[in-house]
N, C-alpha and C positions, 0 to 999 in steps of 0.2 A: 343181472343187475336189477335192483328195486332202487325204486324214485317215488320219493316222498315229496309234496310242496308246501312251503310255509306259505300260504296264503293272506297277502296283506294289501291293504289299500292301494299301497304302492311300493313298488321292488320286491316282488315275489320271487322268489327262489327255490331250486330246486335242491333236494340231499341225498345226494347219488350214494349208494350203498352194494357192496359185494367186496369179491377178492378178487384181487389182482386189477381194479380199476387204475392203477397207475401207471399202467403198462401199455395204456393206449390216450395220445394227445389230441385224439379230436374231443374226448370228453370233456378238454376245459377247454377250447378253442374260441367258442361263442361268448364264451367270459369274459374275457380277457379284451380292455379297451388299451390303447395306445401300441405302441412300440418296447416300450421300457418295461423289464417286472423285475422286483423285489424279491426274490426270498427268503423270508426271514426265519431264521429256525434256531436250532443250539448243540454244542461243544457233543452231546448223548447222542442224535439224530443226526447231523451231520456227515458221519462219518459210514453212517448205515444208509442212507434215503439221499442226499442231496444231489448227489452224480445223477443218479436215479431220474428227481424230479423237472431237475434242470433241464432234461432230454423233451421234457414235455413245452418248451419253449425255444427247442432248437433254433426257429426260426425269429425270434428275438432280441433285442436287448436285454438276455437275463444275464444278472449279478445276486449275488449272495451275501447276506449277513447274519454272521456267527456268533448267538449269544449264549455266554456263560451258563451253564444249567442251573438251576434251580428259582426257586419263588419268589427271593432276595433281588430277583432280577425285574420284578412288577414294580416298577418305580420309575419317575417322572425324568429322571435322567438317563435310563437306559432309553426312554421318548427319543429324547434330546439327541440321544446319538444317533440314534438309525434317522431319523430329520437332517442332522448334520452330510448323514454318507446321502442321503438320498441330494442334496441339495448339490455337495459336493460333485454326485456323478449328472446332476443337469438333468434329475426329473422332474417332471411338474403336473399338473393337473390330469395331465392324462396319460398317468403311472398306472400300474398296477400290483400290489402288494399279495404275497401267497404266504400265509403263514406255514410252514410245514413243523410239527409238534406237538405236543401237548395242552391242557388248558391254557398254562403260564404264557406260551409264545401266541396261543390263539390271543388270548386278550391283549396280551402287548402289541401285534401287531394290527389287531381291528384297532384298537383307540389310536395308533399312530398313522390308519388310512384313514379315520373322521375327521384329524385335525392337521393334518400337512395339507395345505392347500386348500385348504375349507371344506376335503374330502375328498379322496380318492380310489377307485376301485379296488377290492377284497376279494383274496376268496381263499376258502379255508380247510387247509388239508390235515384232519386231526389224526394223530397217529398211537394215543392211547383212548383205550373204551371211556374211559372220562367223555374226553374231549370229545370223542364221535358221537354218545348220547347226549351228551349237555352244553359241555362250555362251548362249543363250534356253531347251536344253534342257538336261533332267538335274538342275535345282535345286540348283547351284553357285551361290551370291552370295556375295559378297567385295568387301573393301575390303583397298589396300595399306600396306604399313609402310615408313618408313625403309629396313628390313634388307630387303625382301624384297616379291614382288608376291602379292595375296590370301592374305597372311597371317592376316588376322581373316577370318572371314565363317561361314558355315554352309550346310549341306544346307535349301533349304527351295524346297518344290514348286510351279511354278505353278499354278492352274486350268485356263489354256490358254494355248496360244502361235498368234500368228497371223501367218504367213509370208506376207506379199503380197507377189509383186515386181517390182510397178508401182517399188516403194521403190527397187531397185537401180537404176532408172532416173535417179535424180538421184546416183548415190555419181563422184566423180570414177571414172578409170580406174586411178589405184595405190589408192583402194581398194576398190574393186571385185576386182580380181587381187589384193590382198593376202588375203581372205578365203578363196579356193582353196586356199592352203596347207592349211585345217582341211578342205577338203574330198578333196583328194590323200591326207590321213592318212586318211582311212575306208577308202581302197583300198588303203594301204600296212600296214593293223593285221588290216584283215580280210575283202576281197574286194579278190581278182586279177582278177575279172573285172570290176568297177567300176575298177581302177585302168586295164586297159586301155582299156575303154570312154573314161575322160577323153582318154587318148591320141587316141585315135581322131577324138575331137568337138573338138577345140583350139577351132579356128575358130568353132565355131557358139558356143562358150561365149564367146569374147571377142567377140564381134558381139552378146552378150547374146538370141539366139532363143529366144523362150518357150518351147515343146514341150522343148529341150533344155535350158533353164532348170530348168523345173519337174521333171525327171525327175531332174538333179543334186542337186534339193535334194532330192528325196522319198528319193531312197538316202541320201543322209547322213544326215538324219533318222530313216529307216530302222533305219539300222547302231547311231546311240547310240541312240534308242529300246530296240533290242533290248537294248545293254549294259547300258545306265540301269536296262531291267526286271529284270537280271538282280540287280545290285551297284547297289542305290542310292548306299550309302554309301561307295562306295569299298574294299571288304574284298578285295575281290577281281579280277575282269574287269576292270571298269571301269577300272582303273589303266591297261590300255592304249590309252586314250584321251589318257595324259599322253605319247604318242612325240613325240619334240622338246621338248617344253616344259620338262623340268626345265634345257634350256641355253637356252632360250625365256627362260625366266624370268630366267635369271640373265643373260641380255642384256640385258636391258630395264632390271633395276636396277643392271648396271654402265654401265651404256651412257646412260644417264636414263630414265627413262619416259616416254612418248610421243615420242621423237627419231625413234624408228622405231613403224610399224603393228607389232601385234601378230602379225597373219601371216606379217610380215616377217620376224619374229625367232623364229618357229616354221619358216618353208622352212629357215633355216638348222640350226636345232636340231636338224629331220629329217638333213639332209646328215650332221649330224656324229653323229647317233646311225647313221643307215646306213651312215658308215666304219668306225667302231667293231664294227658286225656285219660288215664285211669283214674286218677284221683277227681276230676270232674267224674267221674260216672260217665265216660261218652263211651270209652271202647271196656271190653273186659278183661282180666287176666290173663284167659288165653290167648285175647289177641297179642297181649306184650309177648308173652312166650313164643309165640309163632315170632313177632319179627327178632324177637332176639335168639331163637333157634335161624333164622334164616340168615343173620349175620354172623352167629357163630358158626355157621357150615362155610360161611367162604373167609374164616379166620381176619373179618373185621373184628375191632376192637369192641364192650361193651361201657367202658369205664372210662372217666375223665382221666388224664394225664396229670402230671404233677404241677396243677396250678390250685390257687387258695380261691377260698369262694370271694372274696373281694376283688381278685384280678378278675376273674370272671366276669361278675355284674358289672363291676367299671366297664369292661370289653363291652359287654352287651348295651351299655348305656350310651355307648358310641355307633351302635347300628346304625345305618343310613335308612332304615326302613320306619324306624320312628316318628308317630307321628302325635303331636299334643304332649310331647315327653312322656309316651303311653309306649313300649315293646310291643311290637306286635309279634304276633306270636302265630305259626301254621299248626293245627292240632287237628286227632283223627276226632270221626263220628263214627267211622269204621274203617277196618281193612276197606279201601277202594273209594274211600269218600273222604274229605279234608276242608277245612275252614278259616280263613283268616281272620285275627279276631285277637281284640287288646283287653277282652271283657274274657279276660279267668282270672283267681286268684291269687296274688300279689304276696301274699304270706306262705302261700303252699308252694310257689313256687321258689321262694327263698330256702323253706324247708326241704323243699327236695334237693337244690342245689348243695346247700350243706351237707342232707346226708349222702349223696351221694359223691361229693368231698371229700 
């Protein structure tokens, strides 16, 4: 087992990583405050993991709730219910909530442990490579809107996160390689020498080999860890952790939510935030070709999906990261370096959206 720690002023936490970590319940034991715990998971995972996870609170009040699978489920009423059952079986402040699933249930369930009872204890068992590299750390929960994806939610921390990835062994193959997208961005924001490293390891990452499993995921982990400790809240660093995703997002809610994987729509956001730093002069030619050879090796996508360049910018225009009605925008200086920044070009970026439309 490797132990990473997000280090922050207060509630520091630890991201326990290996195989087979599920299999033994003193590793969440120190976590875990009250009597009472939650697990919240869904209809895909349930039926593989829950018997499973549950054993890890033998000695508790654990219960279980089962949500419907997919994205459609990040919404302020799916809150409502799991508040309703929790209220219903007579928890209270000193609950504790485990998410076990994917991004989707990670963030529905932290934003539902920040706001039932003014907060209650998390901890987060992610069970696809997404969620073990990204959504599970940093203390991002959210639910989406109409207008916009993770428009509600809040900063709220877990206890611990527990990355086993016995779990990636049941994730189909697209999403499995869709989660790599978040894992490519840690080499493209802030090690050149991890970005090549993936290069390097293709093979062994799509054949799923533990030894190069686990070392993928401890660097990712790694790299937010360090940004997370620096910029919890996003003031600062941390924003460029958002490379892709402000056209990520706006894919996903022109596009529908859930049509496409989340990484899906993140490989492409990267491509078009990496042209865009071509066309400033920041990175060069080959650098695009390198990341879009390294997306095309794990059969991410490189092209927008079937939405018009007007749904787009509308989408983009509803960013939560907007600030002065300016985009901001993450863009490379190089493979391994990244910047946040509302000062590029406003017409070139129109232009590439279209042609690449």
């Amino acid at each position: 087992m490797h132990t990473e720690i997000v280090k922050l002023q207060e509630n520091s936490y630890p991201i326990f990583i290996g195989e087979g970590l599920t299999n033994s319940p003193d590793l969440v034991a120190d976590y875990i405050i009250g009597n009472d715990v939650l697990i919240v998971t869904n209809e895909v995972v349930a039926p593989l993991y829950l018997e499973k996870i549950t054993k890890l609170f033998d000695n508790k009040n654990c219960l279980s709730y089962v949500l419907p699978d997919g994205e459609e489920q990040k919404k302020l009423k799916t809150v409502h219910k799991i508040i309703d059952f929790l209220l219903g079986a007579g928890f209270g402040r000193d609950s504790t909530l485990v998410s076990l699933g994917g991004g989707v249930v990670g963030d529905i369930t932290g934003f539902t442990a920040s706001v039932f009872m003014r907060g209650v204890n998390v901890i987060q068992i992610p069970t696809t490579l997404l969620a073990q590299v990204d959504a599970s750390v940093g203390g991002k929960t959210g639910v989406n809107h109409a207008l916009g994806k993770n428009l509600i939610g809040s900063f709220y921390q877990p206890k611990c996160v527990v990355c086993d990835s016995q779990f990636l062994r049941s994730l189909t193959q697209k999403e499995y390689l869709s989660g790599l997208s978040e894992v490519i961005k840690y080499g493209l924001i802030k090690d050149a020498g991890f970005f090549e490293w993936l290069e390097d390891h293709v093979n062994e990452i799509i054949a799923l080999e533990p030894e190069t499993i686990h070392q993928m995921i401890q660097q990712s982990c790694k790299i937010k860890a360090e940004i997370v400790s620096q910029d919890e809240k996003e003031h600062s660093v941390r924003a460029l952790l958002n490379f892709g995703h402000t056209f990520a997002h706006a894919i996903e809610a022109a596009h529908g939510f859930g049509k496409w994987h989340h990484g899906e729509a993140v490989a492409v956001g990267m491509v078009l935030a990496s042209k865009l730093s071509l066309i400033m002069s920041w990175i060069t030619e080959s650098d695009v070709t390198r990341i879009q050879t390294l997306l095309t090796t794990f059969d991410l996508p490189l092209e927008l999906p079937d939405v018009s360049f007007e749904q787009l910018t509308q989408a983009m225009q509803k960013d939560k990261k907007i600030e002065n009605k300016q985009i901001q925008l993450v863009l490379l200086r190089s493979i391994g370096e990244a910047v946040p920044t509302a000062d590029y070009p406003k017409d070139q970026l129109d232009r590439l959206l279209r042609i690449e439309r």
